[in-house]
N, C-alpha and C positions, 0 to 999 in steps of 0.2 A: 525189255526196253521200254514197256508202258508203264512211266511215271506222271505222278500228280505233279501241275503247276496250278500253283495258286499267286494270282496276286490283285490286289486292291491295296493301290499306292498312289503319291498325289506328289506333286514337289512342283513348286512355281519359282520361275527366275523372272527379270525385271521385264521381258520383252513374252513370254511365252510360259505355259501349265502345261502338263500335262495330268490327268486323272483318270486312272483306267483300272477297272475290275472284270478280271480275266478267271475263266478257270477251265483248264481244257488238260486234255491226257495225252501225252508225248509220246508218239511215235511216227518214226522215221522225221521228215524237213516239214519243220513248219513256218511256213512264210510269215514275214514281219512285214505289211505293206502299206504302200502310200507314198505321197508328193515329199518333199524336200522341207525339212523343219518339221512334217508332223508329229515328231516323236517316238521313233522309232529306234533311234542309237540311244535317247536317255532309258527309255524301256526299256533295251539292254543293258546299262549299265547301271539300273537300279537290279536288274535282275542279279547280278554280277556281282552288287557289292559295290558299287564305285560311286556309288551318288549318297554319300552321307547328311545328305539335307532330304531327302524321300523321308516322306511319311506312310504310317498303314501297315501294310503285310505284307509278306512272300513266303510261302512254304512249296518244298520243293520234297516229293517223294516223302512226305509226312515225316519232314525235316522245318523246321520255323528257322526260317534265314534273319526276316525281319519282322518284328512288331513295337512299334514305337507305342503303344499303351503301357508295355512293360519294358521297356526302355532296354529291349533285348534287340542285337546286332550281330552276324556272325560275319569276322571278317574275311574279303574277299577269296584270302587265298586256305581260306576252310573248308569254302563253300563246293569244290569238287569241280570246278567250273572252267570250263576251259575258252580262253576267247581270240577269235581272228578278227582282227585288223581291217582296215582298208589298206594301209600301210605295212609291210611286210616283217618290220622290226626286227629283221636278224642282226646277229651281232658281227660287225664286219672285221674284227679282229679274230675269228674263226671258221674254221671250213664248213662247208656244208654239215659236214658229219660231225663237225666239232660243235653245232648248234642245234644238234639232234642230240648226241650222248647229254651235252649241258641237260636241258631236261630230261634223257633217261633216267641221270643219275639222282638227279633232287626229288624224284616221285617213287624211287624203286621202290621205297616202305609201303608205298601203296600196296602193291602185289595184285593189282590187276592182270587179264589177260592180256593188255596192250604189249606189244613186243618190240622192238625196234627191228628186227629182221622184218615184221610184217606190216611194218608199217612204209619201211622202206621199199618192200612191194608195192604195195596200195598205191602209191603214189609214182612208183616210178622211178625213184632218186640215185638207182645205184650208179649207174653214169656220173651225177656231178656229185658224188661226195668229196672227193679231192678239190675241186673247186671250190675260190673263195665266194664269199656273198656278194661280193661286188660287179664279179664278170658273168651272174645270170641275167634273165633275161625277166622282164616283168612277172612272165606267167610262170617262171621256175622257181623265182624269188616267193612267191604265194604260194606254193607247191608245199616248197620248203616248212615257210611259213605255217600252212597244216598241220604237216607233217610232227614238228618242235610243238604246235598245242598238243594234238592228238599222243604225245609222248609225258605230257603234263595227267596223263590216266583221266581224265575227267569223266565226268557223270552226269555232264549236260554240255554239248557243246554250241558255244556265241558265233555267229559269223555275222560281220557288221560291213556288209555291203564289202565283199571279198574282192571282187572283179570290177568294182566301179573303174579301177585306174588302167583296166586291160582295154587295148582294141579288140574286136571281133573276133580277128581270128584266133588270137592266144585266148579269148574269152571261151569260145566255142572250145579248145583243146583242154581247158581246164575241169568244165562243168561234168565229162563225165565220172572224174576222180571224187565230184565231191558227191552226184548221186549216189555212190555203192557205199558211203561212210556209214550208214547208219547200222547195215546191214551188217558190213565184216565187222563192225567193232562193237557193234548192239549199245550206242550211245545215240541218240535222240538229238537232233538238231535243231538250234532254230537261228533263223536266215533272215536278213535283213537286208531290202533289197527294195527299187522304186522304178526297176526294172523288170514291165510286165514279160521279155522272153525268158526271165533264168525263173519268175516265178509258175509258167506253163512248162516249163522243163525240171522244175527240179520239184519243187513241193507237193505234197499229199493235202496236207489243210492250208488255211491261209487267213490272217488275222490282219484285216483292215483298221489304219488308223486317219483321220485326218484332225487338223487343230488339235493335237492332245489329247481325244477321245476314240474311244471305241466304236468304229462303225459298220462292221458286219466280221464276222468268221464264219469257219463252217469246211467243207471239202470245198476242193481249190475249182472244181466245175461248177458248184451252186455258186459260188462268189460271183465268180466269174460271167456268169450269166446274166447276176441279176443289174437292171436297167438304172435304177436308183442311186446307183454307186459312181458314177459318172465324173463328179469332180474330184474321185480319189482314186480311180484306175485307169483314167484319160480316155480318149475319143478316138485317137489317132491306132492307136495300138490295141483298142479292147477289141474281144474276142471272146471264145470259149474252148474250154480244151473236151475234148471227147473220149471215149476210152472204147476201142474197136477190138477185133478180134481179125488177124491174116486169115483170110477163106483160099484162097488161088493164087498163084503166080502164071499172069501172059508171057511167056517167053519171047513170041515173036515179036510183041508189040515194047518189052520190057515195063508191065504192070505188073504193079499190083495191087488184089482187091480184098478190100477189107468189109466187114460185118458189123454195121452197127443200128443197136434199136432196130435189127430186121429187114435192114436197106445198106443196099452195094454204095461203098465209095471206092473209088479207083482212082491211084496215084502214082508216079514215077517208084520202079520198084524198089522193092526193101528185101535187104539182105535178110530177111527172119522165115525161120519156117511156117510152115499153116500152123494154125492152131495155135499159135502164140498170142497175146494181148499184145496193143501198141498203145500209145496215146498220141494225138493228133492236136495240134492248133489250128483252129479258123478265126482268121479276121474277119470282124463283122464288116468293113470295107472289104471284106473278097467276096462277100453274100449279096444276090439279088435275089429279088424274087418277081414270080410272076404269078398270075390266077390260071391259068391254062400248063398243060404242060408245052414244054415250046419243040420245036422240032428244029433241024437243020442248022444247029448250032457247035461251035468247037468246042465249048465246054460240056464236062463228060460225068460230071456230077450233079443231076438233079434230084432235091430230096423232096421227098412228101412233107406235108407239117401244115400245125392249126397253127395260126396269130395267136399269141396266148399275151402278148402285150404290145400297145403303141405307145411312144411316148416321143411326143414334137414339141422339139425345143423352141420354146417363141426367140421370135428377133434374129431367128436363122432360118438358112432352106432345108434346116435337117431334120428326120425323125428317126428317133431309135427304135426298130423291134426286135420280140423277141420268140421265136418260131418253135415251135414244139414239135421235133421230129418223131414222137414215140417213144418217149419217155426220158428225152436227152434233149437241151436246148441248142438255139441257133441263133445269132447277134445277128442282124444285117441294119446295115444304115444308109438311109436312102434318104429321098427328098420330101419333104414335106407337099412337095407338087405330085410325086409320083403317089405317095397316100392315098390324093385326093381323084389323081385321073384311075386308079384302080380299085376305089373303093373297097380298102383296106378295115377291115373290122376286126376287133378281137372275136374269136373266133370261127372265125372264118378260114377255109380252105385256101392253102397257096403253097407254091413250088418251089423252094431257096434251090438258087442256081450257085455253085457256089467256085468261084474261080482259079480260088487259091488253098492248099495245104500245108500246113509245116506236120513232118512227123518229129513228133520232140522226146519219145521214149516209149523202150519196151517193157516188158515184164514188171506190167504191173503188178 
């Protein structure tokens, strides 16, 4: 499933550029991220084939899609490329099942392993085949919608902000369907999304864009970490994801405690066995810190860690750091007053108390 992408491509329209030289190796979800306008759905759809005014390159698996030096273009539907929507686009004049066979039928020559029995698995659909497209429900219609790409055989698949149009809760019920894709069908994803929860839950790497440019990738916890990035992963929502290991289950108390960088965290319990990996999200708004360790408190997680960065925003009461628990980072955002009454130093010794957890996946 580890293919080459390459691209160095440019294309300007009257309000807005983008220009981005990319070159990274495809495996499992790779995030597409950033604010609204940065560039993120035309990067997909120069990848795709659909932006015939892009300049520059793209080679995909030591395949040349695009190079306008030599006036070479491979059109979109050559390219192996399979794409989801924000929009669901079934065809309402067929049933479920009748807008899955449509593309089984037009790819059979492919002769991949993609199957329509297992794909129908994967997703869940045998319930509403009989059903038209019309009487599903947001998150079944995108289901669907998968489902009908992933039947198109591709060999690279686009998701262009899939769940923007879902509430929460059909949000949440859909995201596990789409972590295990990479895995049963060994097709490489990449995700586009300006939503920092589905990029803590679903993605392995994560490739930052803001204004049309490239501004950091890398694995989805270095991003995530680092303080700099601020105007393209926001303030409200940043955080870091961590990657722990289940040590115990409290039965009486119903915890449980995880291992990470060498230090207990403990949280409302999790159905997983010991010994399993999980991944964890913290909001650097659930992080305090303190210079002593504190005693007599309801919060049940305090980690060790050096200051490994400050960074105070002028013209606010806020400062961002960033906590070095032993070889794994920690967000917290505090006040630029509280800095000053604790005499906050990069590195220097301090406590992150940390309030809040989301566990956001297993089996790493």
């Amino acid at each position: 499933m580890n293919q080459d992408l390459k691209i160095d491509a440019r294309i300007a329209f009257d309000d807005f550029s983008l220009d981005v030289s990319h070159h990274s190796r495809l495996d499992g979800i790779t995030g597409l991220f950033g604010p609204s306008g940065c560039g993120k759905s035309t990067m997909l759809r120069i990848i795709a084939g659909l932006e015939r005014k892009a300049h520059g390159q793209v080679t995909f698996d030591g395949e040349t899609w695009l190079d306008t030096t030599r006036n070479h273009f491979v059109e979109p539907h050559l390219r192996g490329v399979g794409y989801v929507f924000q929009e669901a686009r079934l065809f309402p004049h067929l049933t479920v099942l009748g807008n899955l066979r449509f593309s089984e039928k037009r790819s059979r020559h492919l002769g991949t392993a993609i199957k329509l029995d297992d794909v129908i698995d994967a997703l869940d659909l045998s319930e509403l085949l009989s059903r038209t497209t019309t009487s599903l429900s947001g998150g079944e219609r995108q289901r669907v919608a998968i489902a009908r790409t992933l039947l198109t055989r591709p060999r690279l698949l686009l998701m262009d902000e899939p769940l923007s149009a879902l509430d929460f809760r059909r949000k949440a019920a859909i995201i596990p369907y789409i972590e295990r894709l990479p895995d049963l069908f060994e097709i490489p994803i990449i995700y586009v999304t300006h939503a920092i929860d589905e990029v803590a839950r679903l993605v392995d790497r994560l490739l930052v864009l803001e204004d049309g440019r490239k501004m950091a990738e890398g694995p989805v916890h270095d991003v995530l970490e680092r303080l700099d990035l601020q105007s393209s992963t926001g303030r409200f929502e940043a955080g870091v994801v961590l990657e722990a290991i289940v040590s115990a289950h409290d039965e009486t108390f119903n915890l449980t405690h995880l291992t990470c960088c060498g230090q207990t965290i403990t949280m409302p319990e999790l159905d997983i066995p010991v010994g399993l990996p999980v991944r964890l999200r913290i909001r650097a708004r659930d992080v305090a810190l303190a210079t002593s360790r504190p005693a007599g408190l309801s919060i049940r997680n305090v980690l060790e860690g050096i200051i490994a960065e400050i960074v105070e925003e002028p013209n606010t009461a806020f400062a961002e750091t960033r906590v070095d628990i032993g070889g794994a980072g920690l967000r917290a955002r505090i006040t630029r007053a509280s800095v000053a009454d604790l005499g906050l130093k990069e590195g220097g010794p301090v406590f992150a108390l940390v309030k809040s957890i989301s566990f956001d996946r297993r089996g790493l």
